[in-house]
C-alpha positions in Angstrom: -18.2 -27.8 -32.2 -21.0 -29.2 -30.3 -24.6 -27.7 -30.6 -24.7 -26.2 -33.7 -28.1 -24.8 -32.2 -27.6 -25.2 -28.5 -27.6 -21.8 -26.6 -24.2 -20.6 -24.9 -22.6 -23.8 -26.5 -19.1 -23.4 -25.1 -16.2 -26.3 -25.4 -13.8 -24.5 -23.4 -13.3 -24.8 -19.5 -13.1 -21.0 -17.9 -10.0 -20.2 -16.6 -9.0 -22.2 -12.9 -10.9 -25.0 -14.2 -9.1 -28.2 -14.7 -9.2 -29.1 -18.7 -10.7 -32.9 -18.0 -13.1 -31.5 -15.0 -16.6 -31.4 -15.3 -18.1 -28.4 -17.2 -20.1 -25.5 -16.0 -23.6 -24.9 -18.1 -22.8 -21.9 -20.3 -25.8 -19.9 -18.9 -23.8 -20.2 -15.5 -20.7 -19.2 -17.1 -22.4 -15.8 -18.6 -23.6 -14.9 -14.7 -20.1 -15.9 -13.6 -18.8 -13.4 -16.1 -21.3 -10.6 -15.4 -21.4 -10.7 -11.9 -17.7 -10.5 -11.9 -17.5 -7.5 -14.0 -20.3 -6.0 -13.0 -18.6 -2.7 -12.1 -16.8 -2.3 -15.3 -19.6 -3.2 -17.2 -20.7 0.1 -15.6 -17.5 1.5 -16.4 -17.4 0.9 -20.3 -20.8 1.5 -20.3 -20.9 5.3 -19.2 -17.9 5.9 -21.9 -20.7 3.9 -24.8 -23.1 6.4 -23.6 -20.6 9.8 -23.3 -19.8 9.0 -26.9 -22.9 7.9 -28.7 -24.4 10.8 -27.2 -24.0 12.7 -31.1 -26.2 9.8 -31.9 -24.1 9.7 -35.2 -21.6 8.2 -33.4 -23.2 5.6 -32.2 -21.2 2.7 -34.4 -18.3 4.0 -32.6 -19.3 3.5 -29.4 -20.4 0.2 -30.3 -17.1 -1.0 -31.3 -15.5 0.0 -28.9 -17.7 -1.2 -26.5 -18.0 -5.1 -28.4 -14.4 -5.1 -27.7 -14.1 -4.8 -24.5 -17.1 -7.0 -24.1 -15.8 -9.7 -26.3 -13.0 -9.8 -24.4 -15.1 -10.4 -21.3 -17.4 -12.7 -23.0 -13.9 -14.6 -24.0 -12.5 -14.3 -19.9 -9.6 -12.0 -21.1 -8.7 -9.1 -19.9 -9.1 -5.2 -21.4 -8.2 -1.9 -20.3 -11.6 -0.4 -20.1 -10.5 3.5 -21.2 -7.7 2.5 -23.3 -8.8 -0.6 -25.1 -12.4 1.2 -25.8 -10.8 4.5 -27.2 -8.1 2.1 -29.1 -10.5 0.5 -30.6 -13.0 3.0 -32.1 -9.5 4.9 -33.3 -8.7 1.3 -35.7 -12.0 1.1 -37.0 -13.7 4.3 -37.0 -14.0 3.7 -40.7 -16.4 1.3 -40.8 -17.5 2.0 -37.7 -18.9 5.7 -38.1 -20.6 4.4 -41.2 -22.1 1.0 -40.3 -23.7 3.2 -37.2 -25.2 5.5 -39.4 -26.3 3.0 -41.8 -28.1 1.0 -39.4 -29.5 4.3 -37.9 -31.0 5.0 -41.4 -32.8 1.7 -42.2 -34.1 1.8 -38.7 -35.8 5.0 -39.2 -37.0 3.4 -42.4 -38.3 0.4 -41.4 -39.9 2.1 -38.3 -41.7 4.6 -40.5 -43.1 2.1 -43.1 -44.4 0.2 -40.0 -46.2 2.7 -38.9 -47.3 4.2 -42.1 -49.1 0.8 -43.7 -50.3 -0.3 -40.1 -52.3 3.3 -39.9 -53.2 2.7 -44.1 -53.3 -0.9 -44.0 -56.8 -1.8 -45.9 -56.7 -5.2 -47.7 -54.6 -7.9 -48.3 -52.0 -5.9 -50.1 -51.7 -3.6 -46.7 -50.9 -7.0 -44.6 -48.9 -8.0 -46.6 -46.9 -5.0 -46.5 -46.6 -5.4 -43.1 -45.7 -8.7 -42.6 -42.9 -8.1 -45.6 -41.9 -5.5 -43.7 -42.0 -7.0 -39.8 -39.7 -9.8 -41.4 -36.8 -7.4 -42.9 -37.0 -5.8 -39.2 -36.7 -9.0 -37.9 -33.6 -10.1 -40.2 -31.8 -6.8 -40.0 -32.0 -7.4 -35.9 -30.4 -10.2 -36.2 -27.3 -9.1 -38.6 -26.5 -6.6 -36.1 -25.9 -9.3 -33.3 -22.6 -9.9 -35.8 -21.5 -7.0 -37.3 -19.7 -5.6 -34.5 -18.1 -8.5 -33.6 -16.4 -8.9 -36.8 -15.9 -5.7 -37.4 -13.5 -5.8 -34.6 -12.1 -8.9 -34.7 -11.8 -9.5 -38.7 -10.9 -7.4 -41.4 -13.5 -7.2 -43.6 -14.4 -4.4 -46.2 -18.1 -3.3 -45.7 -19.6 -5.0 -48.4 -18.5 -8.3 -46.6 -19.7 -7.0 -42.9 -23.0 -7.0 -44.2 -22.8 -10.0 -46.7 -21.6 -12.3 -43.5 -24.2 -10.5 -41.4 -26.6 -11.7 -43.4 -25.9 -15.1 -43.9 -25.5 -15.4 -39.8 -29.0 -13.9 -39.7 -30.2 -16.9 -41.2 -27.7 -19.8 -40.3 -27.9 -18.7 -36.8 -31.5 -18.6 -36.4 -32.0 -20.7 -32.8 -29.4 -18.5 -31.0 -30.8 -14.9 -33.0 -34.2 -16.2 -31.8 -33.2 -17.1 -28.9 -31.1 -13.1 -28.3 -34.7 -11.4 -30.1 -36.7 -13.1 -27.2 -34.4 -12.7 -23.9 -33.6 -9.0 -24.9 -37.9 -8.2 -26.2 -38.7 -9.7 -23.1 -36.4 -7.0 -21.3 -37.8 -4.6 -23.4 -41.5 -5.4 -22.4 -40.1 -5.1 -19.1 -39.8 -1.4 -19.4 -42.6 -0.8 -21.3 -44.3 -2.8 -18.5 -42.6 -0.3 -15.6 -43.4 2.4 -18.2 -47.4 1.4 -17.7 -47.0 1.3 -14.0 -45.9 4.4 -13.2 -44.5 6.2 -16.5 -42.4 9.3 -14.3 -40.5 6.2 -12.0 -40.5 4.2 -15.4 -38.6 6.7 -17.1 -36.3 7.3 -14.3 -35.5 3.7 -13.7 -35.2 2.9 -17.8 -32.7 6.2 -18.2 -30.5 5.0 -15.0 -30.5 1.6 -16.6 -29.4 2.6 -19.9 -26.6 5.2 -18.7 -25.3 2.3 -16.0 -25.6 -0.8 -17.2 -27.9 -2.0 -20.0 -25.8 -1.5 -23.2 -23.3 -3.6 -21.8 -24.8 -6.1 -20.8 -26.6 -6.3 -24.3 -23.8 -6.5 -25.9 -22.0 -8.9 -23.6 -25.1 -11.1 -23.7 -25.0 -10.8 -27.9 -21.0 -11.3 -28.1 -21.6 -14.7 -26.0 -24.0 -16.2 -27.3 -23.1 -15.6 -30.9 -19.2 -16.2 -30.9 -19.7 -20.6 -31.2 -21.4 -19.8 -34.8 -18.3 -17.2 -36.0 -15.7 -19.5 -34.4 -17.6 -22.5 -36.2 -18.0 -20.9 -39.7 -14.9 -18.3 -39.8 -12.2 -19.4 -37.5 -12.1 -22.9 -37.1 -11.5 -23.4 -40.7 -9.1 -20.8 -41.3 -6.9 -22.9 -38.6 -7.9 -26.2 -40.5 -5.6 -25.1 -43.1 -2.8 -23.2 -41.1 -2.9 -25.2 -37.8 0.4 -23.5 -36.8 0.2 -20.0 -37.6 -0.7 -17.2 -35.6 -1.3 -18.4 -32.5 -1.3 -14.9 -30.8 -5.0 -14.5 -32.9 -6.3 -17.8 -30.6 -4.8 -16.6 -27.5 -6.3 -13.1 -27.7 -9.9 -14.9 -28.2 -8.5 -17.4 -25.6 -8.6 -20.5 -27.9 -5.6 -22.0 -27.0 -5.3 -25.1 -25.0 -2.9 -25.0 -22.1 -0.3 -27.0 -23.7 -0.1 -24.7 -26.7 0.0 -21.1 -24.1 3.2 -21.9 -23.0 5.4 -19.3 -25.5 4.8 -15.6 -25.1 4.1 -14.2 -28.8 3.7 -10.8 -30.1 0.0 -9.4 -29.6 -2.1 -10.1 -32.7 -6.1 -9.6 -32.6 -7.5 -10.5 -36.2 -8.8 -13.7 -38.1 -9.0 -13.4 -42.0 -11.4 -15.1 -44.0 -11.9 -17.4 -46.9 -11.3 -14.6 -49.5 -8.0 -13.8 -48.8 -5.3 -15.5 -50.2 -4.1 -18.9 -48.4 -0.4 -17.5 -48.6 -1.2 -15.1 -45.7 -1.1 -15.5 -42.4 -3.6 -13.0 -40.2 -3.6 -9.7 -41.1 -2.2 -7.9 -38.2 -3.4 -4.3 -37.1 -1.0 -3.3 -35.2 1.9 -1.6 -35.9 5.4 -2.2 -34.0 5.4 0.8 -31.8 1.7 0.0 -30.9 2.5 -3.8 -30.3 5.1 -2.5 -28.0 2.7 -0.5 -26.1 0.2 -3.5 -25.8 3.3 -5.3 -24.2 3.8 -3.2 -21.7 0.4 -2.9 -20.9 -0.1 -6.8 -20.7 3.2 -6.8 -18.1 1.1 -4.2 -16.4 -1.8 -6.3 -16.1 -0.1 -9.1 -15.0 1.6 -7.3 -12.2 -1.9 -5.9 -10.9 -3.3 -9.6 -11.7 -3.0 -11.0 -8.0 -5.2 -7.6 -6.7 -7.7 -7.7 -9.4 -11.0 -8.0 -8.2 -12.3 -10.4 -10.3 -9.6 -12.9 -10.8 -9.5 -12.9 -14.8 -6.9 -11.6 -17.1 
């Protein structure tokens, strides 16, 4: 893949693009996507802030969210209501935790922060800080990945964070690169905040309940998918070219030549420690791939009168 470190690094065409015309820049591509979807951004991201309202539940709403905005991010369609709710029912497991596992080493981190910047005397009290800045900074950029795989992988926990980690660090140009677009939104509304703080906090609460959250996500999910598909699916169809081509086509991989035989539904990539023998595991069952038929038969009847154009 080219760029290993260029931002929005894309090889693939968007759909109505003809595969040996010239390609759009990816950061045109992203506004092309957003601008698009713009209303059911706002959509799924009402239903991301109805159910992370408990707070604990806030690693549900993020998965279901990151699939719906993967799916945009990949230009391919979702059911806003049903593929959100479907989503958060397959992996509440790890989804309920990882949310409240990231809530607790945020409160953590937070509270050393502030507790050696207001004791900080001496070298040993910078130091602490700076230790402590840096595992902020790291642990921001794991959770860029951990809902994407979550989703689209089956992973235990152990390896969510184990990959999450490693992408911390071998993507470091495009985590920098999300730190810096989304801090610089964030001073934004600290900015606004300092302005006028009762219009600030009116404008930053109808942000967050409209739009923001999904179009943080969306943002993360598109900039970070060239590093997965580089280092988890690309070489998982090295070694099984010909199986499971329903995975590629739901992350809209497939070239046109090869999208040419309708498949059952299948939405998950394995990694290296599963056994070469096995194809991708699958996650849905048969009366659930049936449903998923009829709603893709659905969608392409309503394709023509879609708004938007994509499927």
């Amino acid at each position: 893949m080219a760029g290993f470190f260029g931002l929005f690094d894309y090889s693939k065409p968007g759909p109505g693009v003809h595969k040996n015309g010239p390609k759009k820049k990816s950061f045109v591509v992203f506004f092309e996507i957003f601008f698009r979807k713009f209303w059911k951004l706002i959509s799924v991201n009402l239903l991301f802030v109805l159910v992370s309202l408990p707070v604990l539940t806030v690693g549900l709403a993020n998965a279901g969210l990151s699939y719906v905005t993967r799916n945009y991010a990949r230009e391919k369609h979702a059911f806003i209501a049903s593929d959100f709710f479907e989503t958060i029912k397959k992996n509440w497991k790890q989804a309920l935790p990882v949310g409240i596992i990231n809530l607790l080493v945020s409160f953590i981190l937070v509270f050393d922060l502030w507790f050696f910047y207001g004791s900080a005397d001496g070298v040993f009290g910078y130091i602490m800080i700076a230790l402590i800045m840096s595992i902020t900074l790291i642990f921001t950029f794991m959770k860029y990945y951990l809902y994407f795989m979550m989703i689209t992988f089956k992973l235990t926990l152990k390896q969510l964070y184990k990959n999450s980690i490693i992408f911390a660090f071998v993507g470091m140009g495009r985590n920098f690169f999300l730190f810096i677009i989304l801090g610089l939104l964030y001073a934004l509304g600290v900015m606004i905040l300092f302005i006028s703080f009762p219009i600030g906090i009116a404008v930053l609460i109808f942000m967050y309940i409209f739009l923001f959250p999904a179009f943080r996500m969306l943002l993360i999910q598109f900039t970070v998918f060239p590093l997965i598909k580089k280092h988890m699916i690309d070489p998982y169809y090295k070694e099984h070219p010909d199986e499971d081509m329903e995975a590629k086509r739901a992350l809209n991989l497939l070239d046109e030549d090869d999208d040419d035989v309708e498949r059952e539904f299948d939405d998950t990539v394995p990694t290296d420690d599963e056994p070469k023998n096995t194809t991708i595991p699958r996650q849905y069952t048969k009366e659930e791939m049936s449903r998923l038929r009829r709603l893709r038969n659905k969608a392409r009847e309503q394709y023509e009168d879609d708004d938007d154009g994509t499927i």
